[in-house]
ZARO-380539 format. One record per residue (C-alpha): residue in three letters; x, y, z. Coordinates in steps of 0.25 Angstrom, whole numbers, plus 5000, padded with zeros to 4 digits. Last residue first. Layout:
<rs>
ALAXYZ;...
</rs>
This chain:
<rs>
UNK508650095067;UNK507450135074;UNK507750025086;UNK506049975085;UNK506050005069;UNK507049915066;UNK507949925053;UNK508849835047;UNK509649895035;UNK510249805023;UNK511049865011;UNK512049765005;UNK512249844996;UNK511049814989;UNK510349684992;UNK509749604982;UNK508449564985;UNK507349434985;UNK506549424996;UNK505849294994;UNK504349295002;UNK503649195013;UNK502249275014;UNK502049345027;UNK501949485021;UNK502149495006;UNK503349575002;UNK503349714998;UNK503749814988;UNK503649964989;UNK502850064985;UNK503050214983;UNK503350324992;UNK504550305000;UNK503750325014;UNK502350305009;UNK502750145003;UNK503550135016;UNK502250165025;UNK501450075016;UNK502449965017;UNK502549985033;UNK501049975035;UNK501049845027;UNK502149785036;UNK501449825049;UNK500049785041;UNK500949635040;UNK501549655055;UNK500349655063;UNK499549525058;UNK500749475054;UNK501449455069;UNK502249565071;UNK503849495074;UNK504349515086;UNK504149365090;UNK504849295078;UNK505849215085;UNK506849175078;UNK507349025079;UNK508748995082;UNK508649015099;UNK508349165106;UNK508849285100;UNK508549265084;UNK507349365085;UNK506549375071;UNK505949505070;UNK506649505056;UNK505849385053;UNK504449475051;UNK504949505037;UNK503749585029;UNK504649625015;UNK504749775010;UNK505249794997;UNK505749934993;UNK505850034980;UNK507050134979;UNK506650264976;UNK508050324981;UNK507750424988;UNK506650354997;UNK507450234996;UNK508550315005;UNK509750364999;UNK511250405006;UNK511950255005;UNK513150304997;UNK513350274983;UNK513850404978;UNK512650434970;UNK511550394983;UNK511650244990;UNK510450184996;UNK510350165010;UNK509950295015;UNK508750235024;UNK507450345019;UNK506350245016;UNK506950135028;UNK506650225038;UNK505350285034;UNK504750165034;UNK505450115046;UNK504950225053;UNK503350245048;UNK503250095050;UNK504050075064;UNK502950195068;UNK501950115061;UNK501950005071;UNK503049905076;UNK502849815090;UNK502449695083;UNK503649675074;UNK503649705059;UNK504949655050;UNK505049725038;UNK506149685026;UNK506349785018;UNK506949775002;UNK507549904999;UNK507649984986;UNK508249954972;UNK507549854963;UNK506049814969;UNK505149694968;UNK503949634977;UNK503049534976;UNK503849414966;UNK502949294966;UNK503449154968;UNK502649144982;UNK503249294988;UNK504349374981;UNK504949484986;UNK506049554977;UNK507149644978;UNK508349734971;UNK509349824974;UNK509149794987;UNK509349885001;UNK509049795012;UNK508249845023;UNK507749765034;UNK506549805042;UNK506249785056;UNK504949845062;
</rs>
């Protein structure tokens, strides 16, 4: 799994004129799935991104995860950040899961993230063409792969 963390002060997905998901202050995820990713990339990334410090305490420094803070959090279904660039102008989308196994993949990781911080979070719709709407905060924006563990 890939997922890419941006730290927003606010966001929003909206799919067909209507508006899905909205928080204030928290993280918007963007969640790649590849073939090769079970629940141990669940369980791990879950984990990961609930206690990321990357929110700043009394003197500002980035020493706060979500889970301290109460934060809320989008996660969106993205399968282009397993887009390879390597060869000619078109990526190639080869490591991405194909839907049948990435959308329960994506499911399963909601649920686990849900259990981890305690509380529901927002989502996108997976495969539908969506507008991501956010302001970034900082700017604040993490990329994390499960199969390096960084």
């Amino acid at each position: 799994m890939r997922a890419v963390i941006q730290r927003v002060s606010e966001a929003s997905v909206t799919v067909a004129s209507e508006k899905i998901s909205a928080i204030g202050e928290g993280l918007l995820i963007l969640l790649g799935i590849e073939a090769a990713d079970g629940q141990e990339d669940i369980d791990w990334l879950a984990g990961k991104i609930a206690r990321l410090r990357i929110f700043g305490d009394d003197s500002g420094a980035m020493n706060l995860s979500l889970q301290d803070t109460g934060g809320a959090a989008i996660v969106v279904s993205q399968f282009t950040l397993h887009g390879a660039t390597k060869k000619g102008n078109r990526p190639s989308f080869i490591k991405a899961a194909h839907p049948s196994i990435a959308e329960p993949l994506y499911e399963d990781f909601i649920a686990k993230f849900e259990e981890v911080l305690g509380k529901k979070v927002g989502c996108g719709s997976f495969g539908a063409m969506m507008d991501v709407q956010l302001t970034n905060d900082g700017p604040v924006t993490l990329i994390i792969d499960t199969k390096n563990k960084e």
